[in-house]
Residue frames as a rotation matrix with the C-alpha (Angstrom) as fourth column:
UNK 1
0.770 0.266 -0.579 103.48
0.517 0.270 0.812 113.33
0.373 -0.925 0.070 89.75
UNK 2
0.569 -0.496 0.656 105.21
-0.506 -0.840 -0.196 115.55
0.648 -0.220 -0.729 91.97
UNK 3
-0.525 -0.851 0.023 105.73
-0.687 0.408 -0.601 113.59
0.502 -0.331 -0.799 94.66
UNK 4
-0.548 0.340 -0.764 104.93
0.443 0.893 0.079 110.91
0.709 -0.296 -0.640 97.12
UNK 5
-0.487 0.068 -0.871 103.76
0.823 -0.296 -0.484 113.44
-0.291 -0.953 0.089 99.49
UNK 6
-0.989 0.052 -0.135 102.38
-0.141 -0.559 0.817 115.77
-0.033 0.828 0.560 96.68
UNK 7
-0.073 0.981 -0.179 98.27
-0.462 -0.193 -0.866 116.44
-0.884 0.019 0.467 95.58
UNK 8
0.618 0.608 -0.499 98.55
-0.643 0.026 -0.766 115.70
-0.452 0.794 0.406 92.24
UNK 9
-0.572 -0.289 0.767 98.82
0.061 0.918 0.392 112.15
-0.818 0.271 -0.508 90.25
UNK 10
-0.786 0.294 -0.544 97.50
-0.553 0.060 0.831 110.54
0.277 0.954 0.116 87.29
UNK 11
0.225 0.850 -0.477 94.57
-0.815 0.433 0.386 108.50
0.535 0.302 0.789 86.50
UNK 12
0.562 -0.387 0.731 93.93
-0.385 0.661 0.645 104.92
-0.732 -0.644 0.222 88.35
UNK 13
0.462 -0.136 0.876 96.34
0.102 0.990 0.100 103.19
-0.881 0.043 0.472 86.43
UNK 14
0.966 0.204 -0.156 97.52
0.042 -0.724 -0.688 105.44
-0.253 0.658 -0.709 84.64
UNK 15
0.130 -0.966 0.224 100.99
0.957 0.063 -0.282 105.12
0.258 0.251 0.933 82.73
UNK 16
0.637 -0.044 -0.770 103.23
0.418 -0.819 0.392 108.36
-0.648 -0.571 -0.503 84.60
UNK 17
0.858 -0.186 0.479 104.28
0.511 0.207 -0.834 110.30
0.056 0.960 0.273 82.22
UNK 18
0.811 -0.398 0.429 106.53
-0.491 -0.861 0.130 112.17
0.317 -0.316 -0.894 84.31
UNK 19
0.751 -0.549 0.367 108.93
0.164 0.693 0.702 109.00
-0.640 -0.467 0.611 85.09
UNK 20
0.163 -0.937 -0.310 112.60
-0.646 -0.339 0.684 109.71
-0.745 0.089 -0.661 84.46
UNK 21
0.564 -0.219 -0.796 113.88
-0.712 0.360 -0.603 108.08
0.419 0.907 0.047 80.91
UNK 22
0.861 -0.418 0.289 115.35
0.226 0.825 0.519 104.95
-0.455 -0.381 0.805 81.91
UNK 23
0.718 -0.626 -0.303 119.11
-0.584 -0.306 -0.752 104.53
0.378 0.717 -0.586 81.61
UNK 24
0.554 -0.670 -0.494 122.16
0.217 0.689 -0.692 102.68
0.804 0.276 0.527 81.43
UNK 25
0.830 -0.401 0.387 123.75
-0.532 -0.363 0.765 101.99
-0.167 -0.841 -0.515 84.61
UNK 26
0.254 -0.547 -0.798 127.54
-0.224 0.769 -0.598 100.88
0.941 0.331 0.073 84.56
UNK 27
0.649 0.227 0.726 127.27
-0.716 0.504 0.483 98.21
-0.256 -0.833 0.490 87.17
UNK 28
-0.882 -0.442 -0.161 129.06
-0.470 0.835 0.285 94.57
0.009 0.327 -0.945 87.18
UNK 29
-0.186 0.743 -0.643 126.64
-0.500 0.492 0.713 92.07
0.846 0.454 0.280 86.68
UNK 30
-0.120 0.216 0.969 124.84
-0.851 0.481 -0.213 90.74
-0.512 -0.850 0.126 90.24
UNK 31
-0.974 -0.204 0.102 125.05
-0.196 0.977 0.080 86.87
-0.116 0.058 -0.992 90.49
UNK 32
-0.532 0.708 -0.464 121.89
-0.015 0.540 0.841 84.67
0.847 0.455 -0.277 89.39
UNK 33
-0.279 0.379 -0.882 121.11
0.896 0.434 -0.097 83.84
0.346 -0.818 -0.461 93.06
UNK 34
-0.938 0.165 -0.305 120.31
0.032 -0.834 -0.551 87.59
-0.345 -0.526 0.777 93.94
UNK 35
-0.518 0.738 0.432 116.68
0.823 0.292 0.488 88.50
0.234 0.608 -0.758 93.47
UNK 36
-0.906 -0.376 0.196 114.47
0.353 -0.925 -0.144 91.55
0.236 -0.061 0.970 93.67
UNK 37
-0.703 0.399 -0.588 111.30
0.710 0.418 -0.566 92.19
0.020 -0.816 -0.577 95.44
UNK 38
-0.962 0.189 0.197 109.52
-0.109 -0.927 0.358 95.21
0.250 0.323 0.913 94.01
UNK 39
-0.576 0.772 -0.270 106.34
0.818 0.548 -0.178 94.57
0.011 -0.323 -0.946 96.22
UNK 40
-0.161 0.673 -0.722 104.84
0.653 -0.476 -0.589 98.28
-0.740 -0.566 -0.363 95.98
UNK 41
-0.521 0.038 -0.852 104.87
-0.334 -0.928 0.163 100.46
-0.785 0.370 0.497 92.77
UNK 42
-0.554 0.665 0.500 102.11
0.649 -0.031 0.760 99.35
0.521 0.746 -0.415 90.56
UNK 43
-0.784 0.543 -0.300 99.13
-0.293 -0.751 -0.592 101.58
-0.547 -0.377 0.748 90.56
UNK 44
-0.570 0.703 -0.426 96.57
-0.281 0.321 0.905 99.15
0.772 0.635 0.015 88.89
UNK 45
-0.587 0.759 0.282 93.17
-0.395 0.035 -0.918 98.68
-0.706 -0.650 0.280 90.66
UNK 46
-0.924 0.273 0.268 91.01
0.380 0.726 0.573 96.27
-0.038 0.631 -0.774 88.97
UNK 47
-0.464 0.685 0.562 87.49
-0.168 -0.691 0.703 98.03
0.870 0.232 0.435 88.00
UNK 48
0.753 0.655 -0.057 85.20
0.125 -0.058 0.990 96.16
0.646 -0.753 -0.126 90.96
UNK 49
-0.177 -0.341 -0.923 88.11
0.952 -0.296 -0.073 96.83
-0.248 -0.892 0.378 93.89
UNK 50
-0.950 -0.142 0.280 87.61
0.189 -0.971 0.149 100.10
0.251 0.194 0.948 92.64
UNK 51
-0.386 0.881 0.275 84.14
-0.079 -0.329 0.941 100.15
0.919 0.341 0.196 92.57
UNK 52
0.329 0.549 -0.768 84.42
0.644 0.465 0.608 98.89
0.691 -0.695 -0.200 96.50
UNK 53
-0.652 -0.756 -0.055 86.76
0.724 -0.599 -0.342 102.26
0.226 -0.263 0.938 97.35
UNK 54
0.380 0.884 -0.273 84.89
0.917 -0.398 -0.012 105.00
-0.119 -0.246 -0.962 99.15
UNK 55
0.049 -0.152 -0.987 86.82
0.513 -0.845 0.155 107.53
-0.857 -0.514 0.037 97.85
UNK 56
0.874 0.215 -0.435 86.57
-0.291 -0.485 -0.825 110.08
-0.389 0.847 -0.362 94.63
UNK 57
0.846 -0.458 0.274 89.10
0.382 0.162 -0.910 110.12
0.372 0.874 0.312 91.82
UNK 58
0.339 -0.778 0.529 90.95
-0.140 -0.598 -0.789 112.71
0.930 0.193 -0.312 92.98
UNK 59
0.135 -0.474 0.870 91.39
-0.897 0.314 0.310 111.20
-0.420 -0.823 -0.383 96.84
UNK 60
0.884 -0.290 0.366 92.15
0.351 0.930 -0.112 108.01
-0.308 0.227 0.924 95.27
UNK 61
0.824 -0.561 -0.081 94.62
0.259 0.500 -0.827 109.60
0.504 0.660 0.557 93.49
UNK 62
0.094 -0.341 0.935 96.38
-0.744 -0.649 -0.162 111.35
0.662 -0.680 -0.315 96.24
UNK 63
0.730 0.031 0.683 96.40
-0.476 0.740 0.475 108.21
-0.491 -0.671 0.555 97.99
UNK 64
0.810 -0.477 0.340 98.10
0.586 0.647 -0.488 106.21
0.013 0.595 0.804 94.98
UNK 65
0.517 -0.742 0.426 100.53
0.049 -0.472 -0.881 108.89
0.854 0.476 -0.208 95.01
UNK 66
0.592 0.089 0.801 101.25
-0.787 -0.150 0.598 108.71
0.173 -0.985 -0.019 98.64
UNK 67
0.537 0.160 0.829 101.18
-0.671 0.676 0.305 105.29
-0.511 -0.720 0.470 99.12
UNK 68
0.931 -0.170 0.322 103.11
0.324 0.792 -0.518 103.85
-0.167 0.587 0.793 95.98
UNK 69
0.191 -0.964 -0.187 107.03
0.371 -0.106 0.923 103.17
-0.909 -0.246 0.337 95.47
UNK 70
0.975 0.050 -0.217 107.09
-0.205 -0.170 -0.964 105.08
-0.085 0.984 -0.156 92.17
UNK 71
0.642 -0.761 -0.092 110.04
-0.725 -0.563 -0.397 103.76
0.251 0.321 -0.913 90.13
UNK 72
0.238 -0.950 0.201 111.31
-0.955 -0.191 0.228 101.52
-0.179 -0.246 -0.953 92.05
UNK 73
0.882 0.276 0.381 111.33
0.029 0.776 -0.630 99.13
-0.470 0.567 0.677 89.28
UNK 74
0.654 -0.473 0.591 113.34
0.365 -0.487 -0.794 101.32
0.663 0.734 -0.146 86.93
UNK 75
0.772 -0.247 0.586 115.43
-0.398 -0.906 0.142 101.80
0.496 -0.343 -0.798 89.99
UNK 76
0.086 -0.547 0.833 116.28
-0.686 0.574 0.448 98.84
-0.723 -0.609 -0.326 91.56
UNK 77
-0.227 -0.169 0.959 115.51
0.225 0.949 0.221 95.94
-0.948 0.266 -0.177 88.56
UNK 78
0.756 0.630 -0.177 115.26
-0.269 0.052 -0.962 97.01
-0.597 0.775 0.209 85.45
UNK 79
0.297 -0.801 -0.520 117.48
-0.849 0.027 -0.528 95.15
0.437 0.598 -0.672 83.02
UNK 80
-0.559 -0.366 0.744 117.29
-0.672 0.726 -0.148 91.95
-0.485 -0.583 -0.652 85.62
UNK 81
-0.819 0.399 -0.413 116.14
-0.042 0.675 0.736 88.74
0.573 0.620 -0.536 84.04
UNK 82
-0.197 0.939 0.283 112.44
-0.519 -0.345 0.782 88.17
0.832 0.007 0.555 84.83
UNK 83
0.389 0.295 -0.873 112.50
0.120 0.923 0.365 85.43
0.914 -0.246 0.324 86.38
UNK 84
-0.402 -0.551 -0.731 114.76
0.832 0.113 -0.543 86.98
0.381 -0.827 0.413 89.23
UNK 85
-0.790 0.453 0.413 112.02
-0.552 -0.818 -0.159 90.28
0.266 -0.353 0.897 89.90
UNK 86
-0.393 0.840 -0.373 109.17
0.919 0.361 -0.155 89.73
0.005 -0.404 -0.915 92.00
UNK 87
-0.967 0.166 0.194 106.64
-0.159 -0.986 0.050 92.39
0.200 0.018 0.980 91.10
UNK 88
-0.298 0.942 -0.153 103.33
0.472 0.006 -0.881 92.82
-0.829 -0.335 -0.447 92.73
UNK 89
-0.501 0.489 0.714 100.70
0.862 0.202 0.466 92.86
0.084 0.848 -0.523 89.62
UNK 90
0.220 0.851 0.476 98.46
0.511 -0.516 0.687 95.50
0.831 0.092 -0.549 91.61
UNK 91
-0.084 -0.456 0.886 98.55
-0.351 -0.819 -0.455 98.44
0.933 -0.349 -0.091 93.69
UNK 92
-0.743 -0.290 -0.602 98.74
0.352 0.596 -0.722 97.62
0.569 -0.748 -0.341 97.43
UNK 93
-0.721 0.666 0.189 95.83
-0.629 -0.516 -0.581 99.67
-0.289 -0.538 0.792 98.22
UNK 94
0.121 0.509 -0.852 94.27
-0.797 0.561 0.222 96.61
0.591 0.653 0.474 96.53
UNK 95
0.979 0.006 -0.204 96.05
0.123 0.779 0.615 93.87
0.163 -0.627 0.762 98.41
UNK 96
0.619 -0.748 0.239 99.52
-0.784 -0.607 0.131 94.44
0.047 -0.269 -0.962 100.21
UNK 97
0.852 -0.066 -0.519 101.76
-0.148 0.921 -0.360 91.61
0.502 0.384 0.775 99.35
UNK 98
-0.368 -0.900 -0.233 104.23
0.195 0.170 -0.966 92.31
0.909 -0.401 0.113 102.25
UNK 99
-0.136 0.217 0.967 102.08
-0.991 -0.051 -0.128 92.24
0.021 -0.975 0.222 104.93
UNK 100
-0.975 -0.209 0.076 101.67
-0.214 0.975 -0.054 88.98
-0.063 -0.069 -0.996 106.66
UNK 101
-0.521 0.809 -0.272 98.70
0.125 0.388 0.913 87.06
0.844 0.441 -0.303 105.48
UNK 102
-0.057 0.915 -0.398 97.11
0.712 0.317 0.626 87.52
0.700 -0.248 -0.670 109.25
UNK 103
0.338 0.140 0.931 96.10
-0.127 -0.973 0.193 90.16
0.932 -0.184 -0.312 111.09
UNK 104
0.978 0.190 -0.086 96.66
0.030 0.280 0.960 88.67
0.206 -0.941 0.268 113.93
UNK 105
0.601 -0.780 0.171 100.68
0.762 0.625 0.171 88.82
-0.240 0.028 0.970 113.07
UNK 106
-0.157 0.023 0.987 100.43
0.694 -0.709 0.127 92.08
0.703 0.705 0.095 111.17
UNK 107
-0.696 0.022 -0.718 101.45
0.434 -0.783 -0.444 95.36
-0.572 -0.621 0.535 113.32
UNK 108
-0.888 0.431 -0.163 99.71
-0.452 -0.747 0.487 97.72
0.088 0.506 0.858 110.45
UNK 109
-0.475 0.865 0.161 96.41
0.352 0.019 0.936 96.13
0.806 0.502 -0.313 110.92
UNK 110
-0.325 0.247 -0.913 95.87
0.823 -0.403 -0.402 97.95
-0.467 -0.882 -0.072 113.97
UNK 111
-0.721 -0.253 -0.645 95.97
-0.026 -0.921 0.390 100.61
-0.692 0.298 0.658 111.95
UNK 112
0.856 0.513 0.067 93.29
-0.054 0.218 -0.975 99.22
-0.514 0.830 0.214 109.21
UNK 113
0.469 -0.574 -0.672 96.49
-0.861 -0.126 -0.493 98.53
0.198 0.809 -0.553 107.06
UNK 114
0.103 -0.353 0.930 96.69
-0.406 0.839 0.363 95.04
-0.908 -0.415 -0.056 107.03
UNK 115
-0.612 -0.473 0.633 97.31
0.403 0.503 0.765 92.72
-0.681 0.723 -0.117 103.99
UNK 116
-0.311 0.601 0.736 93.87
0.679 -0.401 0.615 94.49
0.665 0.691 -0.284 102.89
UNK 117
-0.923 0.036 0.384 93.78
-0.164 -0.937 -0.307 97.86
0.349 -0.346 0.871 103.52
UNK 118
-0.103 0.984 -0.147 90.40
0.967 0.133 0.215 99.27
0.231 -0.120 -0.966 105.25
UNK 119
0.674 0.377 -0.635 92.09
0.622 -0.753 0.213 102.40
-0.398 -0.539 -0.742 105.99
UNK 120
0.628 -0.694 0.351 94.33
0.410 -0.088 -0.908 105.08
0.661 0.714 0.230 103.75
UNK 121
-0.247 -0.947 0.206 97.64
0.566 -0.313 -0.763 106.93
0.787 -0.072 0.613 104.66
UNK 122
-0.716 -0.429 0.550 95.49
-0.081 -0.732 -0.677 109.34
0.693 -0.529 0.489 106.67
UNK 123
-0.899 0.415 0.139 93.32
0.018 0.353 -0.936 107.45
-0.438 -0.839 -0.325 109.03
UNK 124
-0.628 0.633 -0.452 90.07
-0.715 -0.698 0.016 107.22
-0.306 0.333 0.892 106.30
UNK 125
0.263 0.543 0.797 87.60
0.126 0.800 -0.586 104.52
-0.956 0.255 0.142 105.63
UNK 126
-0.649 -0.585 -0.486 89.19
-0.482 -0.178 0.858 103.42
-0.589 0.791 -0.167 102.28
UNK 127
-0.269 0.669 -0.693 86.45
-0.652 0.403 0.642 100.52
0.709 0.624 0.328 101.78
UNK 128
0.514 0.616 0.597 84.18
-0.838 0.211 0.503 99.07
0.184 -0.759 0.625 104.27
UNK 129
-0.540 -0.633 0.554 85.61
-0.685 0.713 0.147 96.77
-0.488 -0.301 -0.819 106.71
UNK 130
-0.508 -0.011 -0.861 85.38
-0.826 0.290 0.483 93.55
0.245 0.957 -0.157 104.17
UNK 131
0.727 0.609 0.317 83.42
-0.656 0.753 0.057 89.87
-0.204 -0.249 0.947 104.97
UNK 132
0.333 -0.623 0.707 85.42
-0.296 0.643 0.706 87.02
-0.895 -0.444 0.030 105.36
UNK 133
0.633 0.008 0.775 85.05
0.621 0.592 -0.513 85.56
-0.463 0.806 0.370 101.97
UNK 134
0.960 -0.081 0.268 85.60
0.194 -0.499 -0.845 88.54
0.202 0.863 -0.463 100.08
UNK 135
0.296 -0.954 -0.040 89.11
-0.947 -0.298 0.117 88.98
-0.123 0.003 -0.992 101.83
UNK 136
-0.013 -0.446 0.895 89.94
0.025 0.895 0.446 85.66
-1.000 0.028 0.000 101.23
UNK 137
0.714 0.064 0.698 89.06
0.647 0.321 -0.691 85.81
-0.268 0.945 0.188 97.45
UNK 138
0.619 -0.785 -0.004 91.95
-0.705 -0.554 -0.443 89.00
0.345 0.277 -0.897 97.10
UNK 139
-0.054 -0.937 0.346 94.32
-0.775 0.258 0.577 86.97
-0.630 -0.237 -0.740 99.05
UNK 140
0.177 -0.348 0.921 93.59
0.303 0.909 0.286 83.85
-0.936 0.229 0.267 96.74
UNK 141
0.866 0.211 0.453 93.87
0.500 -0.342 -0.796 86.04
-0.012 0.916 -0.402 93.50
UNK 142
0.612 -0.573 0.545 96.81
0.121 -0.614 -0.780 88.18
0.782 0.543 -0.306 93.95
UNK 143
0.061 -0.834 0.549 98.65
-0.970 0.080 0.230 87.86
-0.236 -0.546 -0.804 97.70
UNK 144
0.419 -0.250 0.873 98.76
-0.404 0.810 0.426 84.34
-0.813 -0.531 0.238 97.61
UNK 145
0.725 -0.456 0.516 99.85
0.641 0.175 -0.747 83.14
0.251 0.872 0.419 93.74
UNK 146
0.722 -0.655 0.224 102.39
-0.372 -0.639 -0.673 86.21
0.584 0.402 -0.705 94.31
UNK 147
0.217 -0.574 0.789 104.06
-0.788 0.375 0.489 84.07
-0.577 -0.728 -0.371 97.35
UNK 148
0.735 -0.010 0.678 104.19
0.028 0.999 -0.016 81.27
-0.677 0.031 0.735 95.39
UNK 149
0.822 -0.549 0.150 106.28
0.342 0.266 -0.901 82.93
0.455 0.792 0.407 92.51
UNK 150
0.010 -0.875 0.484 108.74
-0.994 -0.061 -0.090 84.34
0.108 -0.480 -0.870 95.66
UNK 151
0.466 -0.157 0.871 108.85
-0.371 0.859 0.353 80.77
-0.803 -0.487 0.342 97.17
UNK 152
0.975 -0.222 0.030 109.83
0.169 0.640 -0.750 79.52
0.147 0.736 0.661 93.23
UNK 153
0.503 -0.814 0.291 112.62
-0.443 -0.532 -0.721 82.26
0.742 0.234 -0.628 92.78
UNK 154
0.361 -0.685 0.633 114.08
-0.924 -0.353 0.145 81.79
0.124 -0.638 -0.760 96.06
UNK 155
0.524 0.248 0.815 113.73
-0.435 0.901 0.006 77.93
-0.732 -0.357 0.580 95.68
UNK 156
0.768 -0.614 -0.182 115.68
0.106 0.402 -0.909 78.03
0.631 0.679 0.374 92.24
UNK 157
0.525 -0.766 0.371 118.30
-0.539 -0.637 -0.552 80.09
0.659 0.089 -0.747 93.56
UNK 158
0.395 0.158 0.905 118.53
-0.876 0.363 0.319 78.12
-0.278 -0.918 0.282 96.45
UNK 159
0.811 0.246 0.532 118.73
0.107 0.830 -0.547 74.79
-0.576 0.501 0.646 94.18
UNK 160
0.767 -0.498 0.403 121.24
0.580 0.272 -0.768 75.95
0.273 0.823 0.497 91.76
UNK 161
0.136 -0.582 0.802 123.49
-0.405 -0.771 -0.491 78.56
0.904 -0.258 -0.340 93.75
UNK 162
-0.188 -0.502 -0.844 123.20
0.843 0.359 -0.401 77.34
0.504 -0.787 0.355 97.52
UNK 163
-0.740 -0.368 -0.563 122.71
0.615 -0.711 -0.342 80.30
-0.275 -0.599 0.752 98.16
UNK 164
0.010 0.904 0.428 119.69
0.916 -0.181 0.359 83.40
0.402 0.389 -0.829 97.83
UNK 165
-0.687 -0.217 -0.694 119.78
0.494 -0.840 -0.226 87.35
-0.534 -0.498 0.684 98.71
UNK 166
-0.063 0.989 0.132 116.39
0.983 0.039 0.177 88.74
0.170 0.141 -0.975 98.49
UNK 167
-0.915 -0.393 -0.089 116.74
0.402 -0.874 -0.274 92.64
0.030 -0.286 0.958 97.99
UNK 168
0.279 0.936 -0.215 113.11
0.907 -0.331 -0.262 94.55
-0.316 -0.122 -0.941 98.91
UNK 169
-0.827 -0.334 0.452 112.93
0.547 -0.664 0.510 97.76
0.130 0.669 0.732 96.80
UNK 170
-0.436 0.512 -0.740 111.45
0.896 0.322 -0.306 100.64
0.082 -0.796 -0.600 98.21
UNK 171
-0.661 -0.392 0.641 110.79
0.311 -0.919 -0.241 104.61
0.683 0.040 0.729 98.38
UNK 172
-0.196 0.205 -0.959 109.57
0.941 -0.235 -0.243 106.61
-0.275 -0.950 -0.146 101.45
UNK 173
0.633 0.325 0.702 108.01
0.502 -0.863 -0.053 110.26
0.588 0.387 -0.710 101.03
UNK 174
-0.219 -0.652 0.726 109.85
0.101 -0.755 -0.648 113.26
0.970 -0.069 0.231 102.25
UNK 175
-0.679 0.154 0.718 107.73
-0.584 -0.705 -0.402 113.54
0.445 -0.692 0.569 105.38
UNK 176
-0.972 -0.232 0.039 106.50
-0.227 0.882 -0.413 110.50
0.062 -0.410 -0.910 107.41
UNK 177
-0.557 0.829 -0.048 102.91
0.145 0.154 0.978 109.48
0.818 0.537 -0.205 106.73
UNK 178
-0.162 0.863 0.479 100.52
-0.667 -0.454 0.591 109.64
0.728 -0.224 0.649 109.23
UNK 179
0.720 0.685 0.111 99.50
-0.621 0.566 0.542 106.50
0.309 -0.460 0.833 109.46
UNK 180
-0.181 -0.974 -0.139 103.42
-0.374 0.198 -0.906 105.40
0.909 -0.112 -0.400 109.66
UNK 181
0.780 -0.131 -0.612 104.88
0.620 0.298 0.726 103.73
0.087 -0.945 0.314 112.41
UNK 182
-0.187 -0.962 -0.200 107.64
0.982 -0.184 -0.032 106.06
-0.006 -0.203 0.979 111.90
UNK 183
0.638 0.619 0.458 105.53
0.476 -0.784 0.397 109.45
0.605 -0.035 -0.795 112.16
UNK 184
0.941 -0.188 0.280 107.42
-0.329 -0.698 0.636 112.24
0.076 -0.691 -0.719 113.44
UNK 185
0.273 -0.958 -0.087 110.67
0.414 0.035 0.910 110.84
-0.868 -0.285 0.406 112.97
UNK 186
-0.264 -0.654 -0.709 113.88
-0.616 -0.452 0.646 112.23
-0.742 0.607 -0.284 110.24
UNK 187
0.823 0.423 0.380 113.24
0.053 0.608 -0.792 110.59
-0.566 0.672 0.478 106.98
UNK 188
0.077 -0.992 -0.104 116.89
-0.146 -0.114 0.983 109.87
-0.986 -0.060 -0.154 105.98
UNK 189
0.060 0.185 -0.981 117.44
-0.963 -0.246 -0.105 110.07
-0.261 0.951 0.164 101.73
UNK 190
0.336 0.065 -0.939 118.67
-0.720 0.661 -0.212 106.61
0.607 0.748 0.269 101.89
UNK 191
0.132 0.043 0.990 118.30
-0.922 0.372 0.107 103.48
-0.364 -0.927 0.089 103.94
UNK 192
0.366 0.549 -0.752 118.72
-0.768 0.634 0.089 99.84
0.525 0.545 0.654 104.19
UNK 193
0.197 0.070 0.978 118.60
-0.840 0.527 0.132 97.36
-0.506 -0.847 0.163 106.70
UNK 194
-0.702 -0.564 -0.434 119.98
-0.477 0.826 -0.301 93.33
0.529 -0.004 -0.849 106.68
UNK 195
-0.220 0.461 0.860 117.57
-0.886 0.274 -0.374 90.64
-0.408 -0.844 0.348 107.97
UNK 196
-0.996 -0.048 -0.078 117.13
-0.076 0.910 0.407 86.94
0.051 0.412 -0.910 107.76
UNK 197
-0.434 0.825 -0.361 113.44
-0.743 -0.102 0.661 86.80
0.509 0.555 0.658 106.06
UNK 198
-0.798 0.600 0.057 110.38
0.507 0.719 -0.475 85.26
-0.326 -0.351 -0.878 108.18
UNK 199
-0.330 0.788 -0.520 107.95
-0.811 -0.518 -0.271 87.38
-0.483 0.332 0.810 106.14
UNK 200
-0.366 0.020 -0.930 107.05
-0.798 0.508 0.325 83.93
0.479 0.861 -0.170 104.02
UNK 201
0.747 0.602 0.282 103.95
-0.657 0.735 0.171 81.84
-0.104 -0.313 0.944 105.06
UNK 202
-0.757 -0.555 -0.344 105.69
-0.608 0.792 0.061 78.47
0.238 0.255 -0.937 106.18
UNK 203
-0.002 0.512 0.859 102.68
-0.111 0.854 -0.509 76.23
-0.994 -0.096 0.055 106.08
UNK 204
0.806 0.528 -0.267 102.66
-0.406 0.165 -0.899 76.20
-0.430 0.833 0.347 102.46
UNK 205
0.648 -0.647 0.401 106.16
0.760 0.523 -0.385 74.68
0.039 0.555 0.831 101.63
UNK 206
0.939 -0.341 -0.045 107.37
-0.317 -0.805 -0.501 78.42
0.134 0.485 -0.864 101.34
UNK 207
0.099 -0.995 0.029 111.49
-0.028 -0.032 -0.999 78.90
0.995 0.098 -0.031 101.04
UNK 208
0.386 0.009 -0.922 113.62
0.847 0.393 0.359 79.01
0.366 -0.920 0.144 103.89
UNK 209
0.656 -0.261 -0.708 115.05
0.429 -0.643 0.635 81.27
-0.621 -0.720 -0.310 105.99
UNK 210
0.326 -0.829 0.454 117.54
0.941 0.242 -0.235 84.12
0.085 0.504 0.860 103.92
UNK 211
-0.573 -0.517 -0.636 119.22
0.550 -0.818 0.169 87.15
-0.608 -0.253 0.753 103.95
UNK 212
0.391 0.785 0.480 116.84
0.904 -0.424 -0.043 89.95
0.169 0.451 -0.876 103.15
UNK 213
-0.623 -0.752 -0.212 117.92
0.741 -0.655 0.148 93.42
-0.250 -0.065 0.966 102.33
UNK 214
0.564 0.801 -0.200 115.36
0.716 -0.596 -0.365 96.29
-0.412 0.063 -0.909 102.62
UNK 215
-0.559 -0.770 0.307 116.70
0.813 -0.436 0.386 99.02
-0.164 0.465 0.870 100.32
UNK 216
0.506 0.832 -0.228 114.54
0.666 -0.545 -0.510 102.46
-0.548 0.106 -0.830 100.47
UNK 217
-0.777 -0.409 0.478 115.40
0.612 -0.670 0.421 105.55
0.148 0.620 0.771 98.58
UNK 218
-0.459 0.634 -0.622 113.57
0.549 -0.348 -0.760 108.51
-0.698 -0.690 -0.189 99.33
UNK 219
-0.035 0.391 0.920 111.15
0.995 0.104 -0.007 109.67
-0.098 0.915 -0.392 96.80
């Protein structure tokens, strides 16, 4: 992969063989109560969400390459204890585990880019607009089980520290998507922004209120 903004990717789901060699970072060790959010760089697509995608291989992959944080696993958490990474399982072009669970709450679903896409990066029918059920059965398979293991984390930390800093781990393409809310503006190599987290359904028990730290890196 060239880049995020780039034509050419692997396979769906394909291991990249172009990803930098991990390495040894000398850091101090981050307290227990920190945790890491890595809500966008898989590129798995289960076979039928695939099979419900109206686009070819090769716009699919051009999308996945677009639209995923390559890396920023192996950037922001690798070498953190498991239990303190939150990693979406699947790609977000599947189900977006940082949008809010309703459209009705959710700027990007104006856009078809709500918690389940209907539209890609550049304004395309990604996969017919969906029936109630069927978006409810992604959100009970893979957005909703993935809130519950943030709500644990932030609930240990919370429990045994008093404390909880929730870092969101990100990358941004050279040149502002399309479908962006930030089209047409500078894309800056590195960002990151302080905020006290209401992204977390609170009918379900979820955590409280904490300090969230968006952390982007430009890809």
């Amino acid at each position: 992969m060239s880049s995020k903004d780039g034509t050419d990717s692997g396979g769906v789901g394909a291991a990249d063989s172009s990803a930098p060699a991990s390495r040894a970072l000398d850091t101090p060790a981050l307290p227990d109560w920190v945790l890491f959010h890595v809500p966008h760089d898989s590129i798995f697509i289960p076979p039928l969400e695939r099979s419900r995608f109206l686009l070819n291989d090769a716009e699919l992959n051009v999308e996945l390459l677009r639209m995923t944080d390559h890396w920023t696993f192996d950037l922001f958490a690798e070498g953190i204890p498991e239990r303190r990474v939150l990693r979406s399982p699947v790609s977000r072009l599947v189900v977006d585990v940082e949008r809010f669970e309703e459209d009705s709450l959710e700027i990007m679903a104006s856009r078809g880019m709500g918690a389940v896409y209907e539209r890609t990066s550049d304004g395309q029918q990604l996969r017919p607009p969906l029936p109630v059920a069927q978006r409810q059965e992604l959100m009970n398979t893979w957005y909703l089980p993935h809130h519950h293991r943030l709500t644990e984390a932030v609930q240990r930390a919370l429990d045994d520290h008093g404390q909880a800093l929730l870092i969101d781990a990100h990358s941004f393409p050279s040149h502002p998507l399309r479908m962006s809310w930030s089209s047409g503006r500078i894309v800056p190599t590195f960002a990151s922004a302080q905020t006290i987290s209401t992204h977390l359904p609170t009918g379900r028990g979820i955590a409280p209120r904490i300090p969230r730290c968006r952390v982007v890196c430009k890809a």
